[in-house]
N, C-alpha and C positions, 0 to 999 in steps of 0.2 A: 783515285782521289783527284789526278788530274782532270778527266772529265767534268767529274762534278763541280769542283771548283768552277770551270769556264761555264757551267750552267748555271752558278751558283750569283743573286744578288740580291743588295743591301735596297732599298726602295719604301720606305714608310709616309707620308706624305699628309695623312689623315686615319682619325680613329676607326672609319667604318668600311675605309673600303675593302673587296673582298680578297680577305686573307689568304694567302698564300703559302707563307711558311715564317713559322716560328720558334724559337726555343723555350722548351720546357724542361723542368725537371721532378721524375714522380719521386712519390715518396719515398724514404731510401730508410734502411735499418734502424738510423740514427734517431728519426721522430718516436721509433717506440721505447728510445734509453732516455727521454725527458723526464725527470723527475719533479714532484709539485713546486720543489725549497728552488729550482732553478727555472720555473717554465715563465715564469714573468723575467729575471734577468737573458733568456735566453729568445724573449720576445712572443711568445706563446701564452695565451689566457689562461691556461688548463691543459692537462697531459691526455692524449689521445691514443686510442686504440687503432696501434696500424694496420692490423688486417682486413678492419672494417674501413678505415679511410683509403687504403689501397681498392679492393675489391668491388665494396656497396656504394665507393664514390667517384675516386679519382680514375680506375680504371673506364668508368663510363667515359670521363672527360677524354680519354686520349683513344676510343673507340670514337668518340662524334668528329672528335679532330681529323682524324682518318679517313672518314667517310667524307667533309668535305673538301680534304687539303690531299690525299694522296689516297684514292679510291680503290685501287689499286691493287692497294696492299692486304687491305680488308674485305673487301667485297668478296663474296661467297663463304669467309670462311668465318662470320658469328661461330655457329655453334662450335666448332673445334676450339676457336678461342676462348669460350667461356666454359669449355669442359675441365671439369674437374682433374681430369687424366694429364691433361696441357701442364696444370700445376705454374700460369702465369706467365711463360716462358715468352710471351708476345710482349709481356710489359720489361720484361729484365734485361737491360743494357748487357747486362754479363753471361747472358744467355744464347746460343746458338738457333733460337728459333723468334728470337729477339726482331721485330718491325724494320728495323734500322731507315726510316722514313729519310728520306733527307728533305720533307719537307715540314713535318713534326719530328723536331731535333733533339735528341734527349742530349745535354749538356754533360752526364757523366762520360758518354762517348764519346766527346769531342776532348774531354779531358786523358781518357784512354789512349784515345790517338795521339796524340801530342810528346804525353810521356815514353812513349816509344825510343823519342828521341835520347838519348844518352847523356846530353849534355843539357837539353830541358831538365829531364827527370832529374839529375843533380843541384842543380843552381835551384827549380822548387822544391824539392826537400829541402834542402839547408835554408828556404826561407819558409814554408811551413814550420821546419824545426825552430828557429827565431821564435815563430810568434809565440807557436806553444810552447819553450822552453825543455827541449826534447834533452834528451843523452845521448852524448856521441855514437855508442854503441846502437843506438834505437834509430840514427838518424842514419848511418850505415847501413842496420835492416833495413830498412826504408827504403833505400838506391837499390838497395839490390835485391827488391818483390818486382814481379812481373807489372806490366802498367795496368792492365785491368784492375786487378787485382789494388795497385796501388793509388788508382781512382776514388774507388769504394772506400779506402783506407779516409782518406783525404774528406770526403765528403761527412762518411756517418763516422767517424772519431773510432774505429774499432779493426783490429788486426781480425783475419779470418777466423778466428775460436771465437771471437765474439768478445776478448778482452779490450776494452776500453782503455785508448793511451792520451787520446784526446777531448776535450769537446764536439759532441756532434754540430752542423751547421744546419739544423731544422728548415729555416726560412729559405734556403734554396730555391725550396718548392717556388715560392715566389721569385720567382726570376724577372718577373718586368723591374725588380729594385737595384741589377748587377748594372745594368746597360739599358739604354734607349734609341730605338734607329730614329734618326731625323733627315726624311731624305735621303742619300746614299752616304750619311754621317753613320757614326754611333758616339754614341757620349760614353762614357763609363763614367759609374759614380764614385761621391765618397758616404759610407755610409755615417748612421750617426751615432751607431749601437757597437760598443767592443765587440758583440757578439756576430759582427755581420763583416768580421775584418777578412776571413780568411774565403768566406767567400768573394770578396771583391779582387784579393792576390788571384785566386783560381782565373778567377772569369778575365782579370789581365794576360796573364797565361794562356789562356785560349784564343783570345783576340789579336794577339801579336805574334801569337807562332800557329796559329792551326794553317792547313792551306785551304781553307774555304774562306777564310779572309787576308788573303794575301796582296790582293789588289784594291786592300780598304786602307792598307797601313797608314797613309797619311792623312785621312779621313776618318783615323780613331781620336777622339778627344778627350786628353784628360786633366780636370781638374786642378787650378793649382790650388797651394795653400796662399794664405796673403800675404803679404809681403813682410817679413819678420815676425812671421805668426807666433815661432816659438821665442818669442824674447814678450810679447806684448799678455799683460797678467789677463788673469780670472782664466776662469773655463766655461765661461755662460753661452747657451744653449746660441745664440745671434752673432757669438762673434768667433766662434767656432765654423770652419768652414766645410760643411757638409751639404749633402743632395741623396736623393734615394728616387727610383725612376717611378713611385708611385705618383712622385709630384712633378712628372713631366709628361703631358700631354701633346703630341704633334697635331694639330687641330686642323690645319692647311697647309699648302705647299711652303704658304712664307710664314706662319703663324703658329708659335709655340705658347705652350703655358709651361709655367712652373709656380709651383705651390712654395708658401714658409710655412711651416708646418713643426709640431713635435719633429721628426727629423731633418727638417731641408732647411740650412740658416737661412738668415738674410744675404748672408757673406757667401755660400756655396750658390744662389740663386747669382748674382752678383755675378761671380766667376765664370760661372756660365752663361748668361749672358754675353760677358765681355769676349766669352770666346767664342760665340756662335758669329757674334757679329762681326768678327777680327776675321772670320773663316769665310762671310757671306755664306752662309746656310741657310737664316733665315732673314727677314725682315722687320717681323715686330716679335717682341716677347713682352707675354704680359703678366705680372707678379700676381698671384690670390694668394694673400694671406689668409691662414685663417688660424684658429685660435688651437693653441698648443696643448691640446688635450687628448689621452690616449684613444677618446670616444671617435676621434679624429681620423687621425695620422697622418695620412695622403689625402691628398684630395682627391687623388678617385673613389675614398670613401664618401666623399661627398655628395659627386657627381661624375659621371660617364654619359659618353651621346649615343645614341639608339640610331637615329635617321639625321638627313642632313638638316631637319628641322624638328627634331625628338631629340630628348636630354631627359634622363632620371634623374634626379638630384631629392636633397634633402632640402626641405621650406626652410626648417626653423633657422637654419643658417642665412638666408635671404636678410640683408638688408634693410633695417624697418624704415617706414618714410622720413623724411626730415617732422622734426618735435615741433609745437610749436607755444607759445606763451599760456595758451590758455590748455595746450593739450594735458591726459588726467596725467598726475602725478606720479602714482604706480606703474604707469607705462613707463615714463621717462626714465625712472632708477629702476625699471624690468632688470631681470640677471639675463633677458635676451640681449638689451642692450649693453647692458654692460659689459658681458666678460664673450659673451657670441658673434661678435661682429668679425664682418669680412671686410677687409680693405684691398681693394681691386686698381692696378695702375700700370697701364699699358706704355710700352716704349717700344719708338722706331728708329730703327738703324738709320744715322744722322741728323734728327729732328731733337731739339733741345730740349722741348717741350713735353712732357709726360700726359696722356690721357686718364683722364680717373672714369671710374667706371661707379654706379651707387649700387648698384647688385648683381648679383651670382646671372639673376634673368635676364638683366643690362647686356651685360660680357655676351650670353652664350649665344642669345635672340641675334646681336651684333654678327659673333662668328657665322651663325647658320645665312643670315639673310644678307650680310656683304660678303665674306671671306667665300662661302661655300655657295650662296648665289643661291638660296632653295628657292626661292620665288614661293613662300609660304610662309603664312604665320606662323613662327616660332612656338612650338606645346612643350607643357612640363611635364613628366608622372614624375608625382611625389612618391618618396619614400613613407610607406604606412598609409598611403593615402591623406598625408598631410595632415593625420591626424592624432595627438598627442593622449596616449604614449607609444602608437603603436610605431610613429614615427622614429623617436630613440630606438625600441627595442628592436625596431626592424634593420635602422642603418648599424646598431651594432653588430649585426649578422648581414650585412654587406648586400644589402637591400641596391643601395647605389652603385655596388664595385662589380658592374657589365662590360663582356667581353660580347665584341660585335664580330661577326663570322662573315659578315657582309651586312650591308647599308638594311637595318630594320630586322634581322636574324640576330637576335641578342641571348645568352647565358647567364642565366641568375639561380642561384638556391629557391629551392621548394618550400623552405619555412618561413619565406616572408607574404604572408597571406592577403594581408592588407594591401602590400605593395602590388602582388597579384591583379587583383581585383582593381585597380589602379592600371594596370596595362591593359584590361579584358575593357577597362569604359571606355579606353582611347581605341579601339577597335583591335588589338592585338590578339591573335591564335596563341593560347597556350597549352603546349605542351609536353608532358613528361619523356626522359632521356631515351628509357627504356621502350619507351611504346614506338618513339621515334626509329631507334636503333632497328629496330623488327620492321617496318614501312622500306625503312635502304637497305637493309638485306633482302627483302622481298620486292623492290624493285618497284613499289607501287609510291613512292616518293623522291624525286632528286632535287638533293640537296640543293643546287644550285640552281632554282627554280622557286625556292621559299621565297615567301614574303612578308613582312609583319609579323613575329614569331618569336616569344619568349618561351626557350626550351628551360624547362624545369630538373636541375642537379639535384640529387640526395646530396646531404649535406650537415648530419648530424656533427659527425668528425671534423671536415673541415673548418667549421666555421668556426671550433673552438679555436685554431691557429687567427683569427683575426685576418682574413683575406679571402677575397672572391676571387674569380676567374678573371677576371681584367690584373690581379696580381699575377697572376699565375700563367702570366705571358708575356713574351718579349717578342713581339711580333719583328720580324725583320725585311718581309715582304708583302704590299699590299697593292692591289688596282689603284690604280688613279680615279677618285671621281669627277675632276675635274676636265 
């Protein structure tokens, strides 16, 4: 563990450069105990079939991750890993034939190790036990299971028979929403969801006692509440102080975003803020609201960058021009204008003065041609092809929410067709996972040699959970492209 540790660092600095290493978490037991009467309280659209979203989806994801983040470890051995006889044991944290990447990091591991500890493993039980209102007796058992073992407990809500003592915590999987590396920072968040508590305990847990962050300790940041939050009334969604790391984007060395969003207050954007700038981490942060609708969420449902002059995003969300006296009327009281609007307001560390921005293409066109210096016209691919409805139905299956593997090497689902065809006019190679997979096993592709390349996920499973592959990363190391 030593070793790795001194090999081991925090570095994120922008969304595209080439990825190095991140944490993930694959789908664990607990997504196949969602039931319908809870999958919306537990943040999920619809109840999914795990064998098919482990297997036909998300195992592809943590095979491509492999191939360009730690070669290594997969190279030459596709087929045994996809053999039926394997029985998965490459993807199972609790398995002895388990990947144990330490550059595709599976988070139940790093939770396993930890609990080792004697004095860890007690102080998190008794506050696991807290949230879910355990019995003494049960919180006993607890201390004293083995930490493997009491990982899995912790994460899918279920003792090893398979009896249920907890809530499972589904949304793991999406791990960019526990934590964000900003630089050789990380943020930890607050989420907005009761259902997303006991994930954020774990993931504190991990960050302050694993020794792969041992040398970050004073470079963890976290959240306060405001200043007599629990005396000041209501419970409204703005004055509540929340963040979730879908709505934190690190865009440049000195330039963050953060989203207000259905989960991110005003007040948790706020917070963070004041403490990024209290730390000098960064130099500007720039607020995007946008409208608090589950169609929403994050703004990386919105928009993700592809190249340092490439951005997917969603049109209809775009800012309509200023109105004018004689403009038509039905424009003006549109339900675009009305209840869709983004309000964009950029602050720098010591300037009094606040930037407003009039759109999504304002902001981004700004980051890529001053922040990141493309020396290029800024392009958009639209979600659906920016064309109504397929634009909805497309960003509600995560048309926008791309994970970059490097600058122009982007990750999106295969059922957003329109959007497709939208990357194939902007000159983009597309893809499928599978076909790819078979080119780097056979040597006759390397990865780190792509260029301009939308690879194509199955994605029937997933998407019902409401997240793409940019959720489903917390990257922690990336190239500099500056």
């Amino acid at each position: 563990m030593t070793k790795k540790n001194n090999e081991f660092r925090i570095d994120v600095s922008s969304e595209i450069g080439d990825l190095r290493c991140l944490l993930i978490h694959s789908p664990d037991s607990g997504l196949g105990k969602v039931v319908p009467s809870k999958a919306q309280d537990w943040l999920f659209e619809d109840i999914v079939h795990l064998d098919t979203m482990r297997r036909n989806e998300y195992d592809y994801y943590v095979k491509l991750l492999m191939y360009f983040l730690d070669p290594d470890k997969i190279k030459g051995r596709l087929k045994e890993i996809d053999s039926k006889d394997h029985d998965r044991a490459f993807f199972k944290p609790d398995n002895e034939g388990f990947h144990a990447s330490t550059k595709v990091v599976e988070i139940q591991n790093l939770l396993a190790d930890i609990l080792v500890e004697d004095d860890i493993r007690k102080k998190l039980v008794a506050s696991v036990c807290a949230i879910e209102g355990c019995t003494y007796r049960l919180q006993q058992k607890l201390i004293n299971t083995k930490s493997i073992e009491l990982a899995k407990i912790f994460i899918s809500g279920s003792l090893g028979n398979d009896e249920m003592i907890f809530a499972p915590i589904p949304n793991l999987i999406f791990s960019r929403d526990i934590g964000i590396a900003i630089n050789d920072y990380m943020l930890l968040n607050k989420p907005a969801k009761k259902a997303r508590a006991r994930e954020t305990l774990l993931a504190r847990y991990i960050f302050f006692n694993h020794p792969l962050f041992s040398k970050y300790q004073n470079n963890i940041l976290e959240i306060p509440e405001t200043v007599h939050h629990f005396l000041r009334p209501g419970e409204e969604q703005d004055e509540k102080t929340t963040l979730e790391g879908g709505d934190v984007m690190m865009v440049s060395p000195d330039h963050l975003l953060i989203g207000c969003s259905e989960r991110t207050s005003v007040s948790g954007a706020n917070e963070a803020m004041k403490l990024l700038f209290e730390n000098d981490v960064v130099k500007k942060v720039t607020i995007v609201k946008i409208p608090h609708k589950r169609d929403y969420m994050h703004i990386d449902t919105i928009f993700t960058q592809v190249k340092r002059h490439v951005w997917v995003m969603l049109g209809s969300l775009s800012a309509l021009e200023d109105t004018h006296e004689d403009a038509n009327v039905v424009k003006w009281f549109s339900e675009k204008k009305a209840k869709d609007k983004t309000d964009i307001i950029q602050f720098e560390n010591g300037k009094s003065k606040p930037r407003i921005f009039k759109s999504l293409e304002d902001l981004l066109s700004d980051i890529s041609e001053n922040d990141l210096q493309s020396g290029k016209k800024t392009k958009f691919i639209y979600s659906g092809n920016d064309k109504f409805p397929f634009d909805a139905r497309e960003q509600w299956t995560d048309s926008c929410n791309l994970l970059a593997l490097k600058e122009g090497v982007v990750l999106g689902y295969d059922r957003n067709d329109k959007t497709v065809d939208a990357f194939r006019k902007k000159g983009f190679e597309v893809v499928k996972v599978a076909d790819l997979l078979q080119k780097f096993e056979n040597s006759e592709i390397d990865p780190h040699e792509m260029k301009d390349t939308l690879i194509l996920m199955p994605s029937s499973e997933l998407s019902r959970a409401r997240g793409g592959f940019h959720c489903m990363s917390m990257p922690l190391l990336r190239d500099k492209i500056l």
